[in-house]
C-alpha positions in Angstrom: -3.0 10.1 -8.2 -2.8 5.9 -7.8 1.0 6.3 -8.6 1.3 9.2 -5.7 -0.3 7.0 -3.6 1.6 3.3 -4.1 4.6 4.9 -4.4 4.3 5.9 -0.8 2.6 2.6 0.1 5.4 0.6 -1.2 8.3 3.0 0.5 6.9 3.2 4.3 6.0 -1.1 4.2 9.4 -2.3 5.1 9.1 0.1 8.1 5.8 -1.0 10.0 6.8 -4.6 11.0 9.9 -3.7 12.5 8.1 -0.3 14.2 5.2 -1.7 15.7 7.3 -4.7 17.3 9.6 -2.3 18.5 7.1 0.2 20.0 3.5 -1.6 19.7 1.0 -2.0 16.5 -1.5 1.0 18.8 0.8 3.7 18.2 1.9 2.3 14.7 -1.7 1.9 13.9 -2.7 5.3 15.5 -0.4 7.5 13.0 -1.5 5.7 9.9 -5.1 6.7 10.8 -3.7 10.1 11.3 -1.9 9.9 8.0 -4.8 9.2 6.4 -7.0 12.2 7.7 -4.3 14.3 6.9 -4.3 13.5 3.1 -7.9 13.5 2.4 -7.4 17.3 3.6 -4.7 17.8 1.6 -6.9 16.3 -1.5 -10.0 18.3 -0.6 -8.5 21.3 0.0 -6.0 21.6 -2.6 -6.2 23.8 -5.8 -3.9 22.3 -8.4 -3.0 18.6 -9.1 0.1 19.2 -8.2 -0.7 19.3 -4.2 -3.5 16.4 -4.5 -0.7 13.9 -6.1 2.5 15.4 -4.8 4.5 14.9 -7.3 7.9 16.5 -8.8 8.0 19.0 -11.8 10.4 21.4 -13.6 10.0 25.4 -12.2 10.6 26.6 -15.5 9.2 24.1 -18.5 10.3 26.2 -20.8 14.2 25.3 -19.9 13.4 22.1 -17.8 15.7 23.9 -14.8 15.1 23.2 -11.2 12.8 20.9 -9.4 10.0 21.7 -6.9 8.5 19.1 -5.3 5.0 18.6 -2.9 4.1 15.8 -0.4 1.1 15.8 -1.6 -2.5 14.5 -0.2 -2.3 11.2 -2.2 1.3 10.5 -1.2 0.5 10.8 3.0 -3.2 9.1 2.5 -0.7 6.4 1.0 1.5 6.3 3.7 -1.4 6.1 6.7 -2.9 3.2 4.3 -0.2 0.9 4.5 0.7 1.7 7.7 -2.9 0.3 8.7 -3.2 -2.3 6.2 -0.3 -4.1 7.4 -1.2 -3.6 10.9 -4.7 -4.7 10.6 -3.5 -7.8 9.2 -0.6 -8.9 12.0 -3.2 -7.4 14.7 -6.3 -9.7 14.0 -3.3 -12.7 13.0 -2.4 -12.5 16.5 -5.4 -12.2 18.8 -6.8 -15.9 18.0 -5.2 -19.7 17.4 -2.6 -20.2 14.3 -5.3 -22.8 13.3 -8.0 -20.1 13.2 -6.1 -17.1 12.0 -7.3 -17.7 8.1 -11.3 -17.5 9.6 -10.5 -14.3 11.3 -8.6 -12.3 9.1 -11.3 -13.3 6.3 -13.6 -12.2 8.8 -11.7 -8.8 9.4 -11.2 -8.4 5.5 -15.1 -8.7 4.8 -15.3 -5.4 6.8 -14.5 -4.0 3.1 -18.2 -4.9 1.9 -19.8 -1.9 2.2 -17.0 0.1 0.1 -16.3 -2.4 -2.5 -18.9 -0.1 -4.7 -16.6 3.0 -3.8 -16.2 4.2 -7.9 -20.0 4.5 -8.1 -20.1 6.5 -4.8 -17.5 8.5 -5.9 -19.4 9.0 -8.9 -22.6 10.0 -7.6 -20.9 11.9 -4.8 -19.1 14.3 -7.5 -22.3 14.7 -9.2 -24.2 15.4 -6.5 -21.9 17.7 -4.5 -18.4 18.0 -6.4 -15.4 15.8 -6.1 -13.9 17.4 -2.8 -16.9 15.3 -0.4 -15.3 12.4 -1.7 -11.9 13.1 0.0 -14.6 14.4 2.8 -16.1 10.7 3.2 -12.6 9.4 3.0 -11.3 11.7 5.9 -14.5 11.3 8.2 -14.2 7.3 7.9 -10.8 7.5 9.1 -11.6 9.4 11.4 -14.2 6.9 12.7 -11.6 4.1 13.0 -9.3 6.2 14.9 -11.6 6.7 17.9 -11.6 3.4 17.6 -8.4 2.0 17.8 -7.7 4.7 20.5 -10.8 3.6 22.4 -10.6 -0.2 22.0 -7.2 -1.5 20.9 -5.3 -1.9 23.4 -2.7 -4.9 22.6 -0.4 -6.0 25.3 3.3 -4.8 24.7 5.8 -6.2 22.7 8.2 -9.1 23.8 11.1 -7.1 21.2 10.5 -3.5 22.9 9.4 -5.1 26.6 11.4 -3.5 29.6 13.8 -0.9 26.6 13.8 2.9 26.9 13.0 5.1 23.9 16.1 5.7 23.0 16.9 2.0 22.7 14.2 1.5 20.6 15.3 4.3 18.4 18.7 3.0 18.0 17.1 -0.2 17.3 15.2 0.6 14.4 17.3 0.7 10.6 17.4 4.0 9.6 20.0 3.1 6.7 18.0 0.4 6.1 14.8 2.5 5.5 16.4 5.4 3.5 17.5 3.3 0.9 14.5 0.6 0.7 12.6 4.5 0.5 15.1 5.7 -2.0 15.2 2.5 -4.3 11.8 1.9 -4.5 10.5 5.9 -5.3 13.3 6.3 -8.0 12.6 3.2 -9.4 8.5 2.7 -9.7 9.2 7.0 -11.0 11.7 5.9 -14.2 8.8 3.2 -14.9 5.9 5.3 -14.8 7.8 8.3 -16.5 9.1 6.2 -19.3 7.6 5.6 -22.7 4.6 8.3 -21.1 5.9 11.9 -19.9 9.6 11.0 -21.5 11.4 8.6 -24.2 13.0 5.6 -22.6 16.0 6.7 -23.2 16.1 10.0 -22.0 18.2 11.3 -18.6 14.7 11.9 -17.1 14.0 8.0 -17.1 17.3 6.4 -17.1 18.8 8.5 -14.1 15.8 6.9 -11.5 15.7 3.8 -13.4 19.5 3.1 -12.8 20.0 5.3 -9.1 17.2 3.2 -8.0 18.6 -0.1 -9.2 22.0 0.7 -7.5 20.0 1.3 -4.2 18.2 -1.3 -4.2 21.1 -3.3 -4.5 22.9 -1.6 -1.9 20.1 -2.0 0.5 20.2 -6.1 -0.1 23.9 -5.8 0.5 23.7 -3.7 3.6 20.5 -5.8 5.1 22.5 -8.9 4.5 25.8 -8.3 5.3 26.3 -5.0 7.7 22.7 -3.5 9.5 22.9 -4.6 12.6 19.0 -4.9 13.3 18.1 -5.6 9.9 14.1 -4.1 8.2 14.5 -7.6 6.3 14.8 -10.9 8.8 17.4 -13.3 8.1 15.2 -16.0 9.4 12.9 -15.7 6.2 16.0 -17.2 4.3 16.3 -20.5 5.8 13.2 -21.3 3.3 14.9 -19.5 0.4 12.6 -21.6 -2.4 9.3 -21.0 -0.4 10.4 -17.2 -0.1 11.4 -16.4 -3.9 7.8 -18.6 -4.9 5.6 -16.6 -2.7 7.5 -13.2 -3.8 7.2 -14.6 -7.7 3.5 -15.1 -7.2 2.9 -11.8 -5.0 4.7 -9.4 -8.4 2.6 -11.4 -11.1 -0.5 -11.0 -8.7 0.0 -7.3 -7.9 0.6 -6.8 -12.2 -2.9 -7.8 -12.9 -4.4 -6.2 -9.9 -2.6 -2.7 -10.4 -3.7 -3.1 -14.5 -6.8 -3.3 -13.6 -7.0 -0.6 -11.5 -5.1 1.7 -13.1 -6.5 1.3 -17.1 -10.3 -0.3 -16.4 -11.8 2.8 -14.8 -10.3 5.3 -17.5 -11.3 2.5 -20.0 -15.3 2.3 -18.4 -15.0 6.2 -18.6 -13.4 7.0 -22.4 -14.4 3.6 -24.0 -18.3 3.0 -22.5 -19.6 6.3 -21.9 -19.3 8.8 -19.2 -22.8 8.2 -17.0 -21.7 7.9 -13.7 -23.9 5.3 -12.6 -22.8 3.2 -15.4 -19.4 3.9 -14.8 -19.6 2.7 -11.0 -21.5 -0.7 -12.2 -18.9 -1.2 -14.1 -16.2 -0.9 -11.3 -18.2 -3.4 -9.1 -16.8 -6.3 -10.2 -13.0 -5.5 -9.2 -13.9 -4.4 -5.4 -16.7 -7.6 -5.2 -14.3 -10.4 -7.2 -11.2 -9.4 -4.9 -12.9 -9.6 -1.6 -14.8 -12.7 -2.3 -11.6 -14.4 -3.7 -9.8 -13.2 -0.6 -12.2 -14.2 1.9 -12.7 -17.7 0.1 -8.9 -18.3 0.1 -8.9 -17.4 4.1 -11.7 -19.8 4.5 -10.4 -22.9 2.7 -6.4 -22.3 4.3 -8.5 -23.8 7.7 -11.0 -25.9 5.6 -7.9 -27.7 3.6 -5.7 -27.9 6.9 -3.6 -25.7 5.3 -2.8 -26.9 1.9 -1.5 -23.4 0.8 0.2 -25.2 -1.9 -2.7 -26.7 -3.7 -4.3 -23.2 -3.1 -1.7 -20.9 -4.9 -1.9 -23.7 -7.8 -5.8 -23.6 -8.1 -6.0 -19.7 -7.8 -3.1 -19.1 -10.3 -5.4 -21.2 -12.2 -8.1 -18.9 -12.1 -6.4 -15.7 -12.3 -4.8 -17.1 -15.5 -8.1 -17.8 -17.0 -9.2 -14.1 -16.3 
């Protein structure tokens, strides 16, 4: 179900920055809410696994011929939550002063208090009523923020997109570009998770996505850089190529911890520690707690320090190390 959804995270990120300059973050923001709704229904509604993860499988298993696939709940909630992540983020960055923006963003991300205990209301929640009302809660929160963002955000239009039609804005946006960034990363993050678990790593089922995902990742650094007109990928970012490859080194070893722990600690807290729900949800509290209060204390100090990101990245390397 995680995988379902991150695969979809990762593959619709290149896509928002260059959408909601094009044709505003409201509208960008709007359909990821929308997204969202639209896969907790999927989840609570759905009567095999397959539909809640959407995933691929063999018709037949007996001869492993043909492949049917879903888009299933997990994969569009993933979609509408990186959609709004990412445009959360660049929203609140912009509405105050560059020298305030780390204040306000750790401001915005404190919002996420009241569902950093969200395994131990999911565990009471399936006890009490069955799993679906959890997808329920999910949906009807989203919900809530839509009327919202419809009601209240109303940002004022963007200098790229300002006085273009729609169809310039459509034949603006990198539709090469976003097929294979899409394509890439889904084949790719599908050989990993299938290898060494659902199939050998040397099996066709592992090496065909591992490699076809490779080659189009490649292709897509070739085409960004060399031939899409309006590239998903800046050039500007590579005037600072040694402050660009650092923060992308330190984003990948950050995300391997945090997606370890995400993925293995719950099922560890379930099989390992015993299967009370209440003791399972204390144990997820210090994941949801420890990531917010790191995050909001790294927001704070970037204006406290005068922006020394450096020293910061070295002190909490530091500490994530020591965890």
């Amino acid at each position: 179900m995680i995988v379902g959804n991150l695969l979809a995270l990762a593959a619709i990120c290149p896509f928002v920055g260059s959408l909601s300059d094009l044709i505003g973050r409201r509208y960008v923001a709007i359909s990821g809410s929308v997204l969202i709704i639209i896969g907790m229904i999927v989840v609570s509604t759905a009567h095999s696994m397959n539909i809640v993860i959407g995933r691929v499988f063999p018709q037949d298993r007996a001869t492993q011929h043909g492949l049917t696939s879903f888009a299933g709940g997990m994969v569009i909630a993933g979609a509408g939550a990186g959609i709004n992540e990412l445009t959360a983020l660049a929203g609140t960055a912009e509405l105050v002063p560059t020298a305030k923006r780390g204040a306000y963003v750790g401001g915005m991300i404190f919002t996420i208090l009241p569902w950093c205990p969200s395994v131990l209301y999911a565990q009471l929640i399936n006890r009490a009523a069955g799993w679906r009302y959890v997808g329920l809660v999910c949906a009807v929160w989203a919900f809530v923020g839509l009327v919202l963002v419809v009601l209240f955000y109303n940002p004022p239009d963007r200098v790229n997109s300002e006085g273009y039609s729609r169809r310039k804005i459509l034949a603006r946006i990198d539709y090469v570009g976003g097929l294979l960034s899409i394509g890439g990363v889904v084949l790719f993050l599908m050989g990993i998770q299938w290898g060494g678990y659902q199939y050998k790593w040397s099996s066709v089922h592992v090496l065909v996505p591992l490699i076809l995902g490779a080659v189009l990742l490649i292709v897509f650094v070739i085409w960004e850089g060399k031939f899409a007109k309006y590239p998903l990928f800046p050039k500007r970012l590579l005037k600072d190529g040694r402050v660009l490859t650092l923060v992308l080194i330190i984003t990948f070893v950050s995300g391997a911890n945090f997606f370890a722990i995400l993925f293995f600690w719950p099922t560890e807290a379930f099989n390992v520690y015993g299967t009370d729900p209440v003791g399972i949800g204390l144990r997820g509290l210090p994941i949801g707690f420890s990531i917010l209060l790191g995050a909001i204390v790294c927001l704070v100090l970037i204006g406290v320090t005068k922006g020394r990101i450096r020293l910061l990245l070295i002190f909490f390397s530091a500490v994530m190390t020591a965890g």
